[in-house]
C-alpha positions in Angstrom: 0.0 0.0 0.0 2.5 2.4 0.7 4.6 1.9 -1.9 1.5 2.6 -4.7 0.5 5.7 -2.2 4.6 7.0 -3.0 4.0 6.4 -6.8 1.3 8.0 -7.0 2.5 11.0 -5.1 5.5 10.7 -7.6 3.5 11.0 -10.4 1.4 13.6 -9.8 4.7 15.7 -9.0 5.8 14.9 -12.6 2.4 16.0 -13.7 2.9 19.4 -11.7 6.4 19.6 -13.3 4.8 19.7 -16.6 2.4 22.2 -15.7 4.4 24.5 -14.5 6.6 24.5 -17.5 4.1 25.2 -19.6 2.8 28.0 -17.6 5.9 29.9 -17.1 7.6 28.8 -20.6 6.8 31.3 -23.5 6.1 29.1 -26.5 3.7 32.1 -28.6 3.3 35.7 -27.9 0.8 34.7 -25.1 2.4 33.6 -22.6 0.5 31.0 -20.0 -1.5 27.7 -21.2 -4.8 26.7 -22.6 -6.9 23.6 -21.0 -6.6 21.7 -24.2 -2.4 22.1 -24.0 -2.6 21.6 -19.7 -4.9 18.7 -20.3 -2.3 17.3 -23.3 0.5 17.5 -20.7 -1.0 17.3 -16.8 -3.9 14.5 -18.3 -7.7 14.5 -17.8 -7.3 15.6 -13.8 -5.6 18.8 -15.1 -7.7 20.8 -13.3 -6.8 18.8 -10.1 -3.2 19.3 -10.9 -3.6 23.0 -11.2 -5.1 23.2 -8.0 -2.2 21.0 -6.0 0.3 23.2 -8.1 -2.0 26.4 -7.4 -1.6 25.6 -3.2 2.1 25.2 -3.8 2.5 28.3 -5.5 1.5 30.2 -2.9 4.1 30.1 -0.3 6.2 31.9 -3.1 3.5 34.5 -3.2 2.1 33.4 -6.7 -1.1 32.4 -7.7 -2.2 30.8 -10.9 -5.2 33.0 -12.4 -7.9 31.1 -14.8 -9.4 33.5 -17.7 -12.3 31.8 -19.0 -13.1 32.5 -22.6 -15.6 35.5 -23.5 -18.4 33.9 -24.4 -18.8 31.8 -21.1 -22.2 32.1 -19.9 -21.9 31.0 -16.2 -18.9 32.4 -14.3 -19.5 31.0 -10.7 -19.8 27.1 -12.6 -18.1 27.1 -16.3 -18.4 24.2 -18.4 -15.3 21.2 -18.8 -15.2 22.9 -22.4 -14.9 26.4 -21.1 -11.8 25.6 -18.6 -10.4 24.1 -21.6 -10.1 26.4 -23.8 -9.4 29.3 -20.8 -6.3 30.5 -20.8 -4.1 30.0 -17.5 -1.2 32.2 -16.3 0.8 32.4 -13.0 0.6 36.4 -11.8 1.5 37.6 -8.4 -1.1 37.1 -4.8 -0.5 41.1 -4.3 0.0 43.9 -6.5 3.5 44.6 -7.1 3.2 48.5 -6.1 5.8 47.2 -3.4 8.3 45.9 -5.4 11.2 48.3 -6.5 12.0 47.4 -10.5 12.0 49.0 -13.7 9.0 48.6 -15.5 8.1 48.7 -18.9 6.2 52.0 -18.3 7.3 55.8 -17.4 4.6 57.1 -14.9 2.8 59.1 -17.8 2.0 56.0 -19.8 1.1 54.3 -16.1 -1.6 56.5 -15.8 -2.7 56.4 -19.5 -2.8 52.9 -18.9 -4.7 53.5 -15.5 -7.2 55.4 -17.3 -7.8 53.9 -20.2 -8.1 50.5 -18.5 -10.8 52.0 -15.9 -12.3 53.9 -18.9 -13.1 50.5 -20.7 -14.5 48.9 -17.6 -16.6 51.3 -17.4 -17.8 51.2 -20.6 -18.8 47.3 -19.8 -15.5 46.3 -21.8 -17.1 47.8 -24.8 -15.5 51.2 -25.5 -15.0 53.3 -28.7 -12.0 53.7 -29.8 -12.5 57.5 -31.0 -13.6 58.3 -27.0 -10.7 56.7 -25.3 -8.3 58.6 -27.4 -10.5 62.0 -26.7 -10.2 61.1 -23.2 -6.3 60.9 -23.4 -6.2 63.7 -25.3 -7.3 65.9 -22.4 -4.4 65.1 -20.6 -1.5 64.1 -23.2 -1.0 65.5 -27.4 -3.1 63.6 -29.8 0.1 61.7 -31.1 1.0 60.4 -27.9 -2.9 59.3 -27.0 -2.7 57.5 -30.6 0.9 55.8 -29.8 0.0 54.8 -26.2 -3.2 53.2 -27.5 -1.5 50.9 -30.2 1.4 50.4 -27.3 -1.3 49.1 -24.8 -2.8 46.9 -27.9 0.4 46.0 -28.7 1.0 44.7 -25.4 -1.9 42.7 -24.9 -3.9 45.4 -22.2 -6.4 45.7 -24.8 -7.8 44.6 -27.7 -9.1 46.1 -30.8 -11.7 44.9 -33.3 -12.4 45.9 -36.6 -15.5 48.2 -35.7 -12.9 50.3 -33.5 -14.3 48.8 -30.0 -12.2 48.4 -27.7 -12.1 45.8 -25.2 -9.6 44.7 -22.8 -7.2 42.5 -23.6 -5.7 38.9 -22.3 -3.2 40.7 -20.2 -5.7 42.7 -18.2 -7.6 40.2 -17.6 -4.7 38.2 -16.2 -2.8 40.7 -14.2 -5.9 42.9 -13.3 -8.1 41.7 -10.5 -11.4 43.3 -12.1 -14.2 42.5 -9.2 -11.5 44.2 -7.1 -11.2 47.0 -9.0 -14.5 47.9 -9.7 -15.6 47.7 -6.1 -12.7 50.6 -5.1 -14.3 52.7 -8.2 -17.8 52.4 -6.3 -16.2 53.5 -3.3 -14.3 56.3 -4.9 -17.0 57.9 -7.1 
């Protein structure tokens, strides 16, 4: 008994291994996992895996956060087929307003992003494009509204579609905890 108890543990740490390659391993320009790629590499109790790997994380201060897909219709109980095609990144347990490093952002395009990000939520993550960059514009020049737009897009913040609505993107949805955020905007009003 104990020795199939010891196997089992021993596979199921090879099966965390995997997952947390393929969560903190680049492999596209997204970074993270999809169910179908966790589930090709972890097996069918994936989800199991990612919770075990999930409780592990967290004594390194890191969480993995789930973003189901957009069309899911029931967030509090998604579907087997929504988790698999969500998308799964590892992102920190606090923000990192702590943590002394050199971002990718001056503090001008911080709060452009701030803004713009806050200005989409509450737009019901369905914005127009031509108001977001008036709303920049009252603060920063009209060519540096337009390039901190496509630098946000670029970046995965937000996303774009072809009737010029914009929505946010994977990586807001992965580093931003939204629920969170839109409670301190109710508070601050």
């Amino acid at each position: 008994m104990g020795e199939r108890v010891s196997k089992r543990k021993a596979t199921l740490f090879e099966k965390m291994k995997k997952a947390l390659h393929l969560l903190l391993i680049q492999r596209k320009s997204i970074p993270g996992a999809t169910g179908y790629e966790l589930k090709k590499f972890a097996g069918r109790k994936y989800l199991y895996v990612i919770k075990l790997l999930n409780s592990e994380l967290e004594s390194f201060g890191l969480k993995i956060k789930i973003v189901l897909p957009e069309d899911t219709q029931d967030l509090s109980n998604p579907s087997e087929d929504e988790y698999l095609r969500a998308r799964y990144y590892i992102t920190s347990n606090e923000p990192l307003l702590t943590t002394i490093s050199k971002g990718q952002f001056n503090i001008e395009e911080l709060a452009c992003l701030s803004a713009s990000l806050t200005f989409i939520i509450a737009k019901s993550n369905k914005a127009n494009l031509n108001e977001l960059e008036t709303l920049l514009e009252t603060k920063i020049s009209k060519t540096k509204s337009k390039r901190m737009v496509e630098k946000f897009r670029r970046l995965g913040y937000i996303e774009i579609d072809k009737d010029n609505i914009v929505k946010l993107g994977w990586r807001a949805k992965a580093e931003l905890d939204i629920e969170r955020l839109m409670k301190l905007l109710a508070i601050y009003r």
